[in-house]
C-alpha positions as CSV (number, residue, x, y, z in Angstrom):
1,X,-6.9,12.8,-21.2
2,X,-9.0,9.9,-22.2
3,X,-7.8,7.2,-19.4
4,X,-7.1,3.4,-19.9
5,X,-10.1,1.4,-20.1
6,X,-9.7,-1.8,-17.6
7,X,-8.2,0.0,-14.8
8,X,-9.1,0.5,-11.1
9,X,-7.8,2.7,-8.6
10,X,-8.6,0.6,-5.5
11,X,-7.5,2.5,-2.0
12,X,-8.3,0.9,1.1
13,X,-10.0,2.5,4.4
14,X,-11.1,2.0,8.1
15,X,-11.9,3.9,11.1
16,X,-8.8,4.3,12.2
17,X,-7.3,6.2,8.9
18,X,-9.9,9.0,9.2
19,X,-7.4,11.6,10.5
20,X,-4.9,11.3,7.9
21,X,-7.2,10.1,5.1
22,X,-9.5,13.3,5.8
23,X,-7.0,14.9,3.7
24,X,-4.5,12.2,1.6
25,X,-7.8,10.6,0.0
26,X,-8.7,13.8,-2.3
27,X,-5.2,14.3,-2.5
28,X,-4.8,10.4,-3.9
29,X,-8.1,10.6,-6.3
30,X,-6.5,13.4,-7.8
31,X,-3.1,12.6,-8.5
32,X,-4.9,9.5,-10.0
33,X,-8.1,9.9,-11.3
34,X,-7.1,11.1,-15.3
35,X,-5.4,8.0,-15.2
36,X,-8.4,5.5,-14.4
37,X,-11.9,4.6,-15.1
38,X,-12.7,2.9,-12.0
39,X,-12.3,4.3,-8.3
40,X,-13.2,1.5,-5.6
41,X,-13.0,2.5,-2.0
42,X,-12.7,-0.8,0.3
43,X,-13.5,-0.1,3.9
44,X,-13.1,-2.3,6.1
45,X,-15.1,-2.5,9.5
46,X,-13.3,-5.5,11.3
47,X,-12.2,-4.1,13.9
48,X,-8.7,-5.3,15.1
49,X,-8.8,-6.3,19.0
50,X,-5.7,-3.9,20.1
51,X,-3.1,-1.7,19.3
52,X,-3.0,0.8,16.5
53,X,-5.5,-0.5,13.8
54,X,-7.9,-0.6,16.9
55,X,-8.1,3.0,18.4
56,X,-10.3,5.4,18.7
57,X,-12.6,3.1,16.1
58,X,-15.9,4.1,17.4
59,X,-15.8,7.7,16.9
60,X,-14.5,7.6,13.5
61,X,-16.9,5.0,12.0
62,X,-19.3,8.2,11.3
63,X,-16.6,10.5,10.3
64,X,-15.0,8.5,8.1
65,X,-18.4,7.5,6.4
66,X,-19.1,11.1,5.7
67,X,-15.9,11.4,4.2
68,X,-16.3,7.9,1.4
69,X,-19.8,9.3,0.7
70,X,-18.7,12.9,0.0
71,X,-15.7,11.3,-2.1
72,X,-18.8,9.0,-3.9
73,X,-21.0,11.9,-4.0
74,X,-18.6,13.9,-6.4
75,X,-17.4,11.8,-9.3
76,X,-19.9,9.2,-10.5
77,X,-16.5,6.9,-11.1
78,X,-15.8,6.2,-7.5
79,X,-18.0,3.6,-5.3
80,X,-17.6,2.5,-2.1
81,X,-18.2,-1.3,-0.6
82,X,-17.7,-2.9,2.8
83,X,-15.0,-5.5,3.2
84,X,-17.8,-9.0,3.5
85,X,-16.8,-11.2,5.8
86,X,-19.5,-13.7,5.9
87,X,-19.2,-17.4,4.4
88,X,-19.8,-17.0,0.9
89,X,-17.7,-14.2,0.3
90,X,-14.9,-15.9,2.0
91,X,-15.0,-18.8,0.0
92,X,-15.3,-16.9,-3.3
93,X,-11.6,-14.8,-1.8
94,X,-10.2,-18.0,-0.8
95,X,-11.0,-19.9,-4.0
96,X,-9.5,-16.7,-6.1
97,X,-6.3,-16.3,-4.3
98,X,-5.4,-19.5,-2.0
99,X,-6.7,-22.4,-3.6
100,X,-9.7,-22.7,-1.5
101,X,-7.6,-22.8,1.6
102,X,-9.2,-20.5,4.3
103,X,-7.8,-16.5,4.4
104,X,-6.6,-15.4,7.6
105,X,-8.9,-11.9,8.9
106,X,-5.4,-10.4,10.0
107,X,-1.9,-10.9,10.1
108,X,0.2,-10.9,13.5
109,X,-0.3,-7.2,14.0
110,X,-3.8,-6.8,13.4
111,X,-3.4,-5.3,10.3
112,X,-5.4,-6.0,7.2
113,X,-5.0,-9.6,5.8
114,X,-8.3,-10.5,4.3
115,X,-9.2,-7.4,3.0
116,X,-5.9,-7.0,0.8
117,X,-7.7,-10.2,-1.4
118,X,-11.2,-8.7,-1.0
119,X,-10.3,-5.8,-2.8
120,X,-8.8,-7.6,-5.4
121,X,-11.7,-9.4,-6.0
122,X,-14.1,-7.2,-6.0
123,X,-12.3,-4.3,-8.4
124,X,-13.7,-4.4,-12.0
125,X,-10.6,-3.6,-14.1
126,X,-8.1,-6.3,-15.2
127,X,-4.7,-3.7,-14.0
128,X,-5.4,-2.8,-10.2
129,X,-4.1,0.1,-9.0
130,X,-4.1,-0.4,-5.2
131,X,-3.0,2.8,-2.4
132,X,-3.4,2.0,1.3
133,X,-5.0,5.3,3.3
134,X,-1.7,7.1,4.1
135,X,0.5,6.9,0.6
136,X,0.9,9.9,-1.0
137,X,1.9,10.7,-4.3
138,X,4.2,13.4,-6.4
139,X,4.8,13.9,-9.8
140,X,1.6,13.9,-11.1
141,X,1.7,12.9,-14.4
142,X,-0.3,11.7,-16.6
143,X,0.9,8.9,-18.3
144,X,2.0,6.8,-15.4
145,X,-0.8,3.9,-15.6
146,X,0.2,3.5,-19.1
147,X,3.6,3.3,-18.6
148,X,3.3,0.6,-16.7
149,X,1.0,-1.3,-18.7
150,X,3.7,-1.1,-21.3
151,X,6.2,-2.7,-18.9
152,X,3.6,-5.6,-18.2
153,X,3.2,-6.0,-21.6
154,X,6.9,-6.3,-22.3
155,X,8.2,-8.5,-19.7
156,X,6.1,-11.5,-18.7
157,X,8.1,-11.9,-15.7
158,X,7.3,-8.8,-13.7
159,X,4.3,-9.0,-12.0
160,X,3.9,-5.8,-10.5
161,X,4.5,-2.0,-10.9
162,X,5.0,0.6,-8.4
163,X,5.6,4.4,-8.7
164,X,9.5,5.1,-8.2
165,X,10.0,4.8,-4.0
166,X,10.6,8.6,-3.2
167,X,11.3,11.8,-5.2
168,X,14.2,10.9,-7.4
169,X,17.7,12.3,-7.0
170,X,19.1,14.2,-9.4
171,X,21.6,11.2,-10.0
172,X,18.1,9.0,-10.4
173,X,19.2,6.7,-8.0
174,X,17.6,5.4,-4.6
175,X,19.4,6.2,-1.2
176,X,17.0,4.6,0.9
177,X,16.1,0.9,-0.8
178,X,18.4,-1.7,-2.4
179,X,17.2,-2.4,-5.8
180,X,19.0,-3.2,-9.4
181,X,18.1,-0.7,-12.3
182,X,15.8,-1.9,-14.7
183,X,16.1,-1.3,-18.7
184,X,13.9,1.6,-19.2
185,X,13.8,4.9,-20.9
186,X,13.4,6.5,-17.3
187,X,14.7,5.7,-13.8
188,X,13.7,2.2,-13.2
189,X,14.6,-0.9,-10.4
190,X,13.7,-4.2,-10.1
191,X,12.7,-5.5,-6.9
192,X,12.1,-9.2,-5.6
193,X,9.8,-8.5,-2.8
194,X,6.7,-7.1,-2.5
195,X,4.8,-3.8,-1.1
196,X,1.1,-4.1,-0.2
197,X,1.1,-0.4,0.5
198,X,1.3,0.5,-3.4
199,X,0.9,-1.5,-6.4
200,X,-0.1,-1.8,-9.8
201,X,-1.1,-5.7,-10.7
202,X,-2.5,-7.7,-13.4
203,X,-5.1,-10.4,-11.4
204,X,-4.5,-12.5,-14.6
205,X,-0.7,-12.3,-14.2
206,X,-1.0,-13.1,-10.3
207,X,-3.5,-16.0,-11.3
208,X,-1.2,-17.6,-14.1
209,X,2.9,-16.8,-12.7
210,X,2.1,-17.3,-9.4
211,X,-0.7,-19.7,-8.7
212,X,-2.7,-20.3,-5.2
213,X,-1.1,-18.4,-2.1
214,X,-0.5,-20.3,1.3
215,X,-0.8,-18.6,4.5
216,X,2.0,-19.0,6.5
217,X,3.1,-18.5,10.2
218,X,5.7,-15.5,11.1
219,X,8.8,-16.6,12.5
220,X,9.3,-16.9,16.5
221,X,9.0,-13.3,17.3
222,X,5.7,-12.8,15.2
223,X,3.9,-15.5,16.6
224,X,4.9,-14.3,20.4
225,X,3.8,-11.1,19.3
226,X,0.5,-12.6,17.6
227,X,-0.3,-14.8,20.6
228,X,0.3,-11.6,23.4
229,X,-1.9,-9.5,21.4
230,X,-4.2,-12.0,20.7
231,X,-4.3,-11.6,16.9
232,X,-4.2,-14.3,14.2
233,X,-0.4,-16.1,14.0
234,X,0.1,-15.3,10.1
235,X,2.7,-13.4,8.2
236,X,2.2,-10.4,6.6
237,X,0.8,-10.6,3.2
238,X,3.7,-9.1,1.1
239,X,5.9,-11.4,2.8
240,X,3.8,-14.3,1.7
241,X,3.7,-12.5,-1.6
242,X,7.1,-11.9,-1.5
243,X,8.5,-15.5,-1.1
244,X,5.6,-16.8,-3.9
245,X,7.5,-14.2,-6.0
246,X,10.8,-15.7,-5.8
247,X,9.5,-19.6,-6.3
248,X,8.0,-17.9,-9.4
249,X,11.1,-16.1,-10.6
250,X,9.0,-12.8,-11.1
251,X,9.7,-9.1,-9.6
252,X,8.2,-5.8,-9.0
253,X,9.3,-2.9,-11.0
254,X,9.2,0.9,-9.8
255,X,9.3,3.7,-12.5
256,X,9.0,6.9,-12.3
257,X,7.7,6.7,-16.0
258,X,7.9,9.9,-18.4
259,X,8.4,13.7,-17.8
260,X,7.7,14.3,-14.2
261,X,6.8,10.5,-13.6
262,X,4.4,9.6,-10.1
263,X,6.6,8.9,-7.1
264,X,5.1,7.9,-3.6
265,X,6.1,9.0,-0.2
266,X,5.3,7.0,3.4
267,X,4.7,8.6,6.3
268,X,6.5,6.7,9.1
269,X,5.0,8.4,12.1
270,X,1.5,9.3,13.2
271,X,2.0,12.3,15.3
272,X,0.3,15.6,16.6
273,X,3.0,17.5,14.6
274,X,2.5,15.1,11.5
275,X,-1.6,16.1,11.5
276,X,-0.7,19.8,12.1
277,X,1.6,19.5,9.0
278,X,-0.1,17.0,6.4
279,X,-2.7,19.9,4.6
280,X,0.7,21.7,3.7
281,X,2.9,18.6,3.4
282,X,0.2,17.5,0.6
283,X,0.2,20.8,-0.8
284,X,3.9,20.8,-1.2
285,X,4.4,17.2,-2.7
286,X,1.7,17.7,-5.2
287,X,3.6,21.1,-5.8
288,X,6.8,19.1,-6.0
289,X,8.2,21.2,-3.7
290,X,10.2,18.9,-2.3
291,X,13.5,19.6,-0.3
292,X,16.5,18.3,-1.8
293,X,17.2,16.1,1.6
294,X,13.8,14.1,1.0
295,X,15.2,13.2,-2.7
296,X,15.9,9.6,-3.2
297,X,14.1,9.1,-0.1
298,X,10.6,6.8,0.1
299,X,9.6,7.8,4.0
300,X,9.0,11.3,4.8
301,X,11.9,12.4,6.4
302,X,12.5,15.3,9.0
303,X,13.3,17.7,6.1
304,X,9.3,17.8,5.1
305,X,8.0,17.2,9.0
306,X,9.4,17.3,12.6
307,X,9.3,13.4,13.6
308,X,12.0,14.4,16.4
309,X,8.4,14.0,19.2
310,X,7.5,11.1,17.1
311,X,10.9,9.3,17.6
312,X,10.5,10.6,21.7
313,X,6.8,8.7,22.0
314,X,8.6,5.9,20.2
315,X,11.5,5.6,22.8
316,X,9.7,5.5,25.6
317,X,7.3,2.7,25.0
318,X,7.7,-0.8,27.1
319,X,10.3,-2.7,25.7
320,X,7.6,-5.4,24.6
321,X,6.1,-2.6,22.2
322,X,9.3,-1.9,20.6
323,X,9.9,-5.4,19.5
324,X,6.4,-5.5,18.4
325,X,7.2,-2.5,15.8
326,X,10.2,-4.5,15.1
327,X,8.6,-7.1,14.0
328,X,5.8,-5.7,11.9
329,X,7.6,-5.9,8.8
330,X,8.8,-4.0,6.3
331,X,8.2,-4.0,2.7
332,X,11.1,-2.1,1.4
333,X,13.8,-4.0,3.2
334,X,15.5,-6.5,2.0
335,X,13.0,-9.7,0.9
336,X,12.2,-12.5,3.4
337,X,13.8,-16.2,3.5
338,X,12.4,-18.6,1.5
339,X,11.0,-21.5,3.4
């Protein structure tokens, strides 16, 4: 199959992904790759100051440089760049995406701010397909990109597509997220928030519906949070996406598109048990052999792996950790207040 010209399949990386992304990247740039001309692999080496988007960095900057090079070294479509951080680049991102106002390096977590935009900027094709390191992806077919370009091209006021959230039901509805149908020829729903864990997007569409973005501070809880850990007091970016959405009047679509469609899965855990399981776990899902308890369902769920120890580590953690995990945010729950 010939794939779309203008397309890029943009999946993000740091040191800290290297144990999962050992085995979901190949797993990723497969499900993917007939439907794409471009493969850009951002890695980001800003290291966070604590928690989990700081551990173990070190000892995985090697390993997981090995891995992008061997991913380069195989299919003259993918290349690799380093998430720049220095003055000019930051103007160029902040110009692009916020109207020249400043980007943030991280939100209230720790997590990836800046390099969400940095990606963006820096992918060739007009439709970005972006995965963060852990999403994985069943289905398989082939005709998924285009699918959703025909979507964009029909309906000026969705600005993004994602695969369908889960495996889908044999009713073709979701169990786990609240969303409307949407008018298509295959299960479809409308959402008014968005996910920066997987999107399609049109930079043209992002640039003309819904202008400059404004960085903005978490509510009460997120700045404590931010301020304890000493991270950067800004909201997540899809809920600053999110809220710029519904001034705008746009929403994201998921489709599972034609024949077998793509669906994504999220792994809520990282665990011993979860690394023990994830070179079968890919194997099934890329199989689609895929219990009928994980159906409708867009985490992994204990039918595919054992989070019961995962759930145990989770429970005993300092009450000031908890909240911090509640806090994080959550792109597939309901969308955020407007402010």
């Amino acid at each position: 199959m010939v794939p779309p010209s203008g397309v890029t399949l943009q999946i993000s990386l740091a040191p800290t992904d290297y144990p999962h992304a050992r085995y979901i990247l190949p797993h990723q740039l497969r499900q993917w790759g007939s439907q794409v001309d471009d493969v850009l692999l951002v890695v980001d080496m800003h290291r966070s100051r604590t928690g989990r988007f700081a551990v173990e960095w070190e000892q995985r900057v090697p390993l997981l440089e090995a891995l992008v090079s061997e991913a380069c070294a195989r299919d003259p479509r993918v290349r690799a760049v380093t998430v720049d951080y220095g003055a000019a680049a930051a103007r160029r991102v902040a110009d692009e995406f916020f109207g020249g106002r400043p980007v943030p390096t991280k939100d209230l977590r720790g997590g990836p701010f800046y390099s969400y935009f940095y990606a963006l900027s820096a992918a060739r094709g007009d439709l970005v397909i972006h995965a963060d390191s852990d999403m994985l992806f069943g289905g398989g077919s082939e005709h998924w990109v285009a699918d959703a370009q025909a979507l964009l091209a029909a309906d000026p006021d969705i600005l993004s597509c994602s695969p369908l959230p889960g495996p889908p039901a044999d009713d073709g509805q979701l169990v786990a997220q609240h969303a409307l149908p949407y008018a298509a020829p295959y299960p479809a729903f409308r959402f008014r928030h968005f996910s920066t864990r997987i999107f399609a997007l049109d930079r043209a569409r992002l640039a003309t519906r819904i202008g400059a973005l404004s960085p903005s501070a978490p509510p009460l809880r997120g700045r404590l949070r931010a301020a304890a850990q000493g991270n950067p007091p800004y909201d997540l970016p899809e809920n600053i996406i999110s809220r710029a959405m519904q001034h705008a009047g746009v929403i994201r679509v998921d489709l599972l598109g034609r024949d077998a469609g793509m669906w994504s899965l999220h792994p809520p855990h990282r665990s011993a048990v979860f690394y023990e399981t994830l070179p079968s776990l890919v194997a099934r899902i890329e199989a689609g052999n895929v219990p009928a308890a994980q159906r409708g369902y867009y985490n992994v769920n204990d039918s595919l792996v054992d989070w019961s120890s995962a759930r145990a580590a989770q429970s005993a953690r300092p009450w000031w950790q908890r909240l911090g995990l509640l806090v994080a945010g959550n792109p597939h729950a309901p969308p955020p207040k407007l402010l």
